[in-house]
N, C-alpha and C positions, 0 to 999 in steps of 0.2 A: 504494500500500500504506500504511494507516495504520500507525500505531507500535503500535499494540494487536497489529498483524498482524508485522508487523515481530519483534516480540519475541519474538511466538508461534513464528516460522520458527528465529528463532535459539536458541530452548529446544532442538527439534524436536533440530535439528543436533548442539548440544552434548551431547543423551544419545546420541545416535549414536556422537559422539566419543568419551564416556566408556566405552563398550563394548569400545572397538576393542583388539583385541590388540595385545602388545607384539615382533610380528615383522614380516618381511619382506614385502613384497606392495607390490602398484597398487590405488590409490584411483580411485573415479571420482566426478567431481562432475556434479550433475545438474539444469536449470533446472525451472521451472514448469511446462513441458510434459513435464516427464522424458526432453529429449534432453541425453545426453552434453555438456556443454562443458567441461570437463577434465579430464584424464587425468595421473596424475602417482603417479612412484614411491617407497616410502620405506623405508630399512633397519630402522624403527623405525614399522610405520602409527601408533600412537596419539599419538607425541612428533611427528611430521610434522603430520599431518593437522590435530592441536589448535594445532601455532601459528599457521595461517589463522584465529585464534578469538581469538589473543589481545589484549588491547585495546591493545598499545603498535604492534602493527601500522602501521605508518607509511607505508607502498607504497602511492601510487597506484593501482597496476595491480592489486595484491592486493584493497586493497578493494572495486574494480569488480567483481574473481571474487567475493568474500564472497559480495557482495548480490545475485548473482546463484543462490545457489545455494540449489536447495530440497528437496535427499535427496545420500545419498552413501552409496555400495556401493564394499566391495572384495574383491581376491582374495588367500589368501594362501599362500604360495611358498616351497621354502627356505630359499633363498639372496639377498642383496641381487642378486646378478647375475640370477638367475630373475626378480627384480621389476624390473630393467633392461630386460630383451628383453620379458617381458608387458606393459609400459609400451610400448617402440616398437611390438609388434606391433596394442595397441589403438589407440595415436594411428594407426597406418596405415589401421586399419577405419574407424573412426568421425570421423578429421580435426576433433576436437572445435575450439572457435570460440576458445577463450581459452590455447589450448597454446603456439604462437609468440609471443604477449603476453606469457606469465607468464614466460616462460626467455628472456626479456631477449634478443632475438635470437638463440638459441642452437638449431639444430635439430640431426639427427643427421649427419654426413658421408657422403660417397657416393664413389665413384671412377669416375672419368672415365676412358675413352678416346677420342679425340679423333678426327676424320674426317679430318685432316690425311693431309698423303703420306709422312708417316713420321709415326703416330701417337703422341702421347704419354700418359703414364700418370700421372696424380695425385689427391690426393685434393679432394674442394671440398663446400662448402653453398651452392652457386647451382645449381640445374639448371636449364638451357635446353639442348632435346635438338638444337637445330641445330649445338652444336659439336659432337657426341658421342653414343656410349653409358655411361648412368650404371648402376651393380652398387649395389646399398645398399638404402637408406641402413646404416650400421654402428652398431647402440647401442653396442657394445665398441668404443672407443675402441682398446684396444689389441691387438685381433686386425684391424682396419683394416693397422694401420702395422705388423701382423707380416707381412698378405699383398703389401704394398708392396712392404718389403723383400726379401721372396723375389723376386718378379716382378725384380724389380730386381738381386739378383744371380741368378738366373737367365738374363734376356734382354737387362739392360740398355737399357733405354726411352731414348732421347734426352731430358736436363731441358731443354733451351734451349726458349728461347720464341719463335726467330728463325723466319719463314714459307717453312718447305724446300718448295720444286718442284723437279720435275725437269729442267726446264732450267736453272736455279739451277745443281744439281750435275752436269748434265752441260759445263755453262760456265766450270766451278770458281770459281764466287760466293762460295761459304761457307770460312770459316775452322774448323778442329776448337778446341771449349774445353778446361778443364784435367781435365773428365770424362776426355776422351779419353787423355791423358796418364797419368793416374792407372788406367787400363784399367776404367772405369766407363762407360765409350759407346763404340762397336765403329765408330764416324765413320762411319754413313751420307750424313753430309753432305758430307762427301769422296771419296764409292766405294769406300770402305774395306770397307763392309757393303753387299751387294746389297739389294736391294728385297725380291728375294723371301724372302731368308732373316729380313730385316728383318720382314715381312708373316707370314714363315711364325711367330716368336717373337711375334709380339703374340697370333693368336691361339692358342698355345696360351696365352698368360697371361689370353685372356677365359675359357679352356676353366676354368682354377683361379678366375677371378673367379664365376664360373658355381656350382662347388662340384663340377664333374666332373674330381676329380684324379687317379683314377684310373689314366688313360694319362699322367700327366706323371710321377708317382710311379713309374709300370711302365719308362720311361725311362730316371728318373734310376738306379734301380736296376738294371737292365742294363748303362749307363755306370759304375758303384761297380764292377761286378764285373769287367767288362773292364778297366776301371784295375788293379785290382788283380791281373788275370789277367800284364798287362804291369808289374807292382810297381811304376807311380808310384801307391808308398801315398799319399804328402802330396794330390794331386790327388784321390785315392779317395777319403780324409778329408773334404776339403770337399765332394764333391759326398754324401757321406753326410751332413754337417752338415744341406745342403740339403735332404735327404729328408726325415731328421727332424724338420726345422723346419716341411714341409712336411703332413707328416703328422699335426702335432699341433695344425695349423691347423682350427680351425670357420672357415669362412667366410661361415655363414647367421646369422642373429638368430636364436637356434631353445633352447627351454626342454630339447627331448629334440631324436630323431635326425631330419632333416629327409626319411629316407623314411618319417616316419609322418606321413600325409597323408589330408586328411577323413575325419576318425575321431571319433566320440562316445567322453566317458566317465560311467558313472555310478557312483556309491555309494550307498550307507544308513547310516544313522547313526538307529539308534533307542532307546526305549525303553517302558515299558508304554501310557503314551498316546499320545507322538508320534513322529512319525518324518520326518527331514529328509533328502531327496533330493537329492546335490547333480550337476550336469550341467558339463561339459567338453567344448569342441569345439575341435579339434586341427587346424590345417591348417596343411601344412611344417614341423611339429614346434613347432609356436609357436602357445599358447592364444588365441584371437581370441574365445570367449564363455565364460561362465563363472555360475553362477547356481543357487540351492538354493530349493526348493519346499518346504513343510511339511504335514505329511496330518495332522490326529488321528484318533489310531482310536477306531471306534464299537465293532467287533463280533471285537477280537481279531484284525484281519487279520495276517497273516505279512508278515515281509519280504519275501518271494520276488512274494505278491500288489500292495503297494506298491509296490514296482522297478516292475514291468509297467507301472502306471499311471502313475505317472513317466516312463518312456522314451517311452509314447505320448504323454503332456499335455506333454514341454519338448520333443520332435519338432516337435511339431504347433506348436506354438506359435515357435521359431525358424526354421521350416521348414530341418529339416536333409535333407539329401538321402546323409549319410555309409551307406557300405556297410559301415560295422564298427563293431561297437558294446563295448566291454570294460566289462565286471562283475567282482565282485568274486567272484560264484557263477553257476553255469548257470542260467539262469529258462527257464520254461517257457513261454516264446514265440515267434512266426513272423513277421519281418517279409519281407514279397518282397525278393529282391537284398539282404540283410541275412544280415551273418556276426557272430557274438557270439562274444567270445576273451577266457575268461577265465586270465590274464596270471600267470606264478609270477616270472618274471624278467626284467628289461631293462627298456627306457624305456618298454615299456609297463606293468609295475606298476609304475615314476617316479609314471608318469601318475595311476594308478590310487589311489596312494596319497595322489599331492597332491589326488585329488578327494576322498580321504576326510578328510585334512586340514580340507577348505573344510569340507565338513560339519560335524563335529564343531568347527570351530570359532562356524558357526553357528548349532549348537544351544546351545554355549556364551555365546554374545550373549543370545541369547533365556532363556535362565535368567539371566543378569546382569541384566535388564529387568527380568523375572520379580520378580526379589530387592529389587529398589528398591525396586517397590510395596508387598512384604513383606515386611520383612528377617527377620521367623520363620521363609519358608522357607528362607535359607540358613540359618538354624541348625536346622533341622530333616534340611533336605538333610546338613549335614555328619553330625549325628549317626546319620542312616542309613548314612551312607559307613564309620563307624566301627564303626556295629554288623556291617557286611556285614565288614570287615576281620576285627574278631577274633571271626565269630560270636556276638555276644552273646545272650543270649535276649530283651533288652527293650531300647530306645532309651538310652543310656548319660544320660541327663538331669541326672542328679548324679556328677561325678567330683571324686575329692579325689585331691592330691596332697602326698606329705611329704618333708621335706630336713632335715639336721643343720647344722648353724652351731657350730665352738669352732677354740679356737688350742692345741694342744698340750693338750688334757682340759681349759683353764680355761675359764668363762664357757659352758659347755656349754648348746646352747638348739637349739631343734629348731621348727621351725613348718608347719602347715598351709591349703592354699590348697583353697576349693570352688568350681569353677565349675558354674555352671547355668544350660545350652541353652547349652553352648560360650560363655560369657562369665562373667567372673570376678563373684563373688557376695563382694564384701569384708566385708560385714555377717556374715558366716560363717569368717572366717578365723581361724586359733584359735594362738594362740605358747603354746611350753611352757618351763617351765626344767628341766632334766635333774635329776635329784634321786638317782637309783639307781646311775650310772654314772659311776665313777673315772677318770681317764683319758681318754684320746682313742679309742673304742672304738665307731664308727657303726652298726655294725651293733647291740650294745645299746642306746644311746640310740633308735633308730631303734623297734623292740621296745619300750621302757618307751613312748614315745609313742605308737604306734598302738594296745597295748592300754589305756593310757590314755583315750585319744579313744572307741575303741567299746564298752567297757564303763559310758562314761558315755552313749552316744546311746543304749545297752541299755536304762539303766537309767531314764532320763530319757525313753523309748517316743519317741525321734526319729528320723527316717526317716534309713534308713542310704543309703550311698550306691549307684550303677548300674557305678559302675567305679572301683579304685583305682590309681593309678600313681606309680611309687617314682622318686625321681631317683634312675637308678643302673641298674647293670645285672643280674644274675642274682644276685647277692647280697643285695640288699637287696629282691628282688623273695622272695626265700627265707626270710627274718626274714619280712614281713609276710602271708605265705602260713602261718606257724606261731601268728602270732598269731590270723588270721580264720577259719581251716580245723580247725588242731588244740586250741588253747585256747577259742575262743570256738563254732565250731561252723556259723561262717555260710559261705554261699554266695555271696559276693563276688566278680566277675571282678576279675584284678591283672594287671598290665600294667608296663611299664618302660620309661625312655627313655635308652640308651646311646650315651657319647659316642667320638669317638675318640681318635686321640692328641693332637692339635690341642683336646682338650675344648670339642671341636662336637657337639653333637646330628646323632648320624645312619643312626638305626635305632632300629623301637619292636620290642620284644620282647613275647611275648605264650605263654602254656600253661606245663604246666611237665612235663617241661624245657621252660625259656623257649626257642621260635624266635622266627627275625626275621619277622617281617612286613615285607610289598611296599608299601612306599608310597613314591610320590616323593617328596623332598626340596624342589622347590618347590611341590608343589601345597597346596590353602587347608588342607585337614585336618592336613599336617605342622607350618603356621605355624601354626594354634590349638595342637598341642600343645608346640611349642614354645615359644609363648608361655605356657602351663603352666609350664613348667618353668621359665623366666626368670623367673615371677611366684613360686615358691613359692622358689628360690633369692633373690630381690629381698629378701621376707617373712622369713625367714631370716636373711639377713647385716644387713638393718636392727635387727633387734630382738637380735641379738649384739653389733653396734655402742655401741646404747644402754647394753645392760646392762654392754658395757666401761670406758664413757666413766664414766658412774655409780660405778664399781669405782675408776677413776681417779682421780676428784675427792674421795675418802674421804679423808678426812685421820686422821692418830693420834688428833689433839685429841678426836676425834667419839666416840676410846674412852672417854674423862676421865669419870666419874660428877660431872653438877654443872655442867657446862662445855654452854653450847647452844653455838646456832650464833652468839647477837649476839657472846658472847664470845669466841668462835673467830675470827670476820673480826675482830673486833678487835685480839688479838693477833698475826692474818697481817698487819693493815696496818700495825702498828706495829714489826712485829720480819722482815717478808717471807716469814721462810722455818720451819719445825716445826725445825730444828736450830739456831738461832737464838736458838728459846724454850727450846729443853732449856739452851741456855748460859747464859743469861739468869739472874741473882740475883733475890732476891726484892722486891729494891729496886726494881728494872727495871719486872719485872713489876706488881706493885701499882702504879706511876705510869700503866699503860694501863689495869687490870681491875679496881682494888682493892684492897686487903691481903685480902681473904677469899676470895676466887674466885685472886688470884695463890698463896696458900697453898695451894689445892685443886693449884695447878699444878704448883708448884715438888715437893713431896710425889711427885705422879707420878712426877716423871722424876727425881726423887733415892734414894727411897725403895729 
């Protein structure tokens, strides 16, 4: 590969990464021929995924993966534990080539039981099946060692590692350990515990390693009741512990419930032109494929017509053989041996929702793509967004925004901010000084400033704006509805951005009487107007600032008819301070300014 190529692959990659959402999911990396060679999970895909990219990367073994890698698809999930078990269940499909490399030795645990003549029970990461039968492997770590310790106060496994025969124990060879003592090992190795009852307790504990609890749970709770029938409550107690502990056990890797088994899911996820189909196939309750199709429409198809041809083209193409296929709606299709269940509740709308997830998150990529190569249409896309929220009748392309700025009525200043195509247009930004209004009094200041501003765009034939919005809520949205509607006569949409107690922005209001509008709080249209509203608050308290500082550095002197400024600094540098000079003799003064300009002074402040 030259470096020309080289570089090429790693652009390729890195807009992949910058696409990736900021959730939960399994990434898959992919080589030159597009087979799988790693599979790896992250609570965060785009903060994971992008630091195989960063250049301080210093790993060996990493770098080897880098360069090996020429596409990357994910899925996403969730919960970080959902991306845990879809991680083990794809390294179990696919056995990609660079997985035990990159995790440093580290694969997932398994539990052994052992061929021995008194088997034992524990957990390991070597499998060789001539000691044993291995249950696993376990992504969860700690429902592993929850189904251990049941096993284990249930039947009590022998931990020794000594090699029991039965002539051994019928020769009494073996010594009991401190298990035995502590009432943790029931001493088959002394004939303490027969064989068979010994034999009989292992396998019911493969029956729970199995995931068939079933009859152990139907048992233990038999034993609860008759304990309790005979009042050894304390006995009852524990063996109730044990149920419950037993019962709240998963013991499969499994995203939903592990009797859902070879099952397809589809979704759709559309809009006027395209439509992104995404597919899920389910077996043991644990996603093994996973993958979204994109249609554009020519001639108006339906979604219902779409789906169809989707379930036939990612059939056909994964060769599934599932007899049950969940949708989101009935489609008007016939597959042989094929049952379609469309799902209101349980792990099958789980399912059905995490496939619509994939989708709409996929369409969402492909619009981020989209937007790079033309960042007009995300500003075009939002302003549709915004006109669809408060019905507008035209794309909102010029919004202005106004706020007030004073400290108890003084310095009273009020400013305005124009953005246009959703980005601030500062060449247009306009500061006012309050000139009508006594007092600390926002809602009049608010009033003299707006009809201010559009009696001069009136008058000046300047195009008015597509949307107004008031930092504030129902009150100040009320003043500038009297200014544009009742005084002036226009047809202006107003809008409002209300905070809460916390003075966070977090609801746009909109008609009047103002309601709230539905908009999310992290999504891109709430952060453009919030960034509105930071920017015209910014605007604002900058140009109050100014006008205070200004206010402040006024000195008396500056009233004196006759006295500039050279004479001014001069007597501040000579005497420090304006009470200083009023003490000051005329003797004084005329040594720094004069006898003619100190006369002017001394007069002032005596007079």
């Amino acid at each position: 590969m030259t470096k020309e190529e080289n570089e090429k692959r790693l652009e390729h990659l890195r807009e992949i990464v910058r696409r990736l959402p900021d959730k939960p999911g399994s990434y898959q990396f992919y080589d030159q021929e597009h087979t799988i060679i790693y599979v790896g999970k992250a609570k965060n895909l785009k903060s994971r995924v992008s630091s195989y990219f960063h250049t301080e990367v210093d790993r060996f073994k990493t770098k080897i993966l880098v360069s090996k890698i020429f596409d990357i698809s994910y899925t996403v999930v969730n919960t970080e534990e959902d991306a845990l078990l879809l991680e083990n269940s794809l390294i179990k499909k696919y056995n990609p080539r660079y997985n035990v490399l990159l995790k440093d030795g580290k694969t997932y645990p398994s539990i052994c039981v052992t061929n021995e003549f008194f088997p034992r029970i524990f957990k390991t990461r070597t499998i060789n099946k001539k000691w044993g039968t291995y249950y696993g492997p376990y992504s969860h770590v700690g429902s592993m060692y929850a189904i251990l310790e049941i096993i284990k106060e249930l039947y009590h496994p022998r931990t020794c590692h000594q090699p029991i025969t039965k002539e051994g124990v019928d020769g009494g060879k073996y010594r009991v350990c401190l298990d035995y003592h502590i009432k943790k090992c029931l001493g088959p190795c002394i004939g303490k515990q027969t064989y068979e009852d010994y034999q009989k307790n292992i396998l019911q504990a493969r029956e729970i390693l199995k995931g068939n609890t079933r009859k152990v749970l139907r048992e233990l709770k038999e034993e609860m009741l008759r304990l309790s029938e005979e009042l050894r409550f304390e006995e009852a107690e524990e063996v109730k512990r044990k149920y419950l502990a037993l019962d709240g056990f998963v013991s499969k890797s499994e995203v939903v419930s592990h009797t859902i088994d070879n099952v397809d899911v589809f979704t759709i996820t559309s809009d006027e032109k395209i439509a992104f189909i995404n597919y899920l196939h389910v077996s043991n309750g644990s996603i093994n494929q996973s993958f979204t199709i994109e249609y554009k429409k020519k001639l108006n198809e339906t979604d219902e017509e779409l789906l169809q041809l989707g379930i036939v083209e990612l059939r056909e193409r994964f060769k599934s053989d599932a007899r049950e296929i969940i949708v989101p709606e009935k489609v008007n299709v016939e597959l042989e041996n094929v049952k379609f269940t469309v799902p209101k509740l349980g792990d099958k709308k789980t399912l059905l929702d995490l496939s619509a997830m994939n989708g709409k998150q996929y369409k969402f990529d492909r619009l981020k793509q989209a937007e790079k190569l033309n960042p007009e249409q995300k500003q075009v896309r939002l302003m549709k967004e915004l006109q669809e929220k408060l019905h507008l009748p035209s794309l909102p392309y010029q919004i202005e925004c106004f706020d007030n700025s004073n400290i108890s009525g003084t310095d009273a200043v009020a400013a305005c901010v124009v953005f246009k195509k959703m980005k601030p247009s500062k060449s247009d930004y306009k500061r006012y000084n309050i000139k009508t209004v006594v007092g600390p009094d926002d809602y009049a200041s608010m009033k003299e400033v707006v009809s201010r501003r559009y009696h001069r765009l009136i008058q000046e034939q300047q195009p008015l704006p597509d949307l107004i919005v008031a930092d504030g809520g129902k009150g100040q949205m009320e003043v500038i509805r009297e200014v544009i509607q009742d005084e002036l006569g226009l047809d202006i949409p107003i809008a409002g951005l209300a905070k809460d107690d916390r003075h966070r922005t977090n609801e746009l209001l909109y008609g009047f009487p103002p309601m709230s509008v539905q908009l999310k709080t992290d999504s891109e249209l709430f952060h453009v107007l919030t960034q509105l509203q930071d920017e015209v608050h910014r605007f604002a308290i900058t140009f109050h600032r100014e006008k205070r500082s200004k206010r402040a550095l006024h000195s008396e002197l500056d009233n004196i008819p006759g006295i500039g400024p050279k004479t001014r600094d001069g007597l501040l540098n000579g005497l420090k301070s304006v009470r200083r000079i009023k003490e000051a003799d005329a003797e004084t003064l005329s040594s720094i300014i004069g006898p003619a300009k100190a006369r002017i002074v001394y007069d002032y402040f005596h007079t």
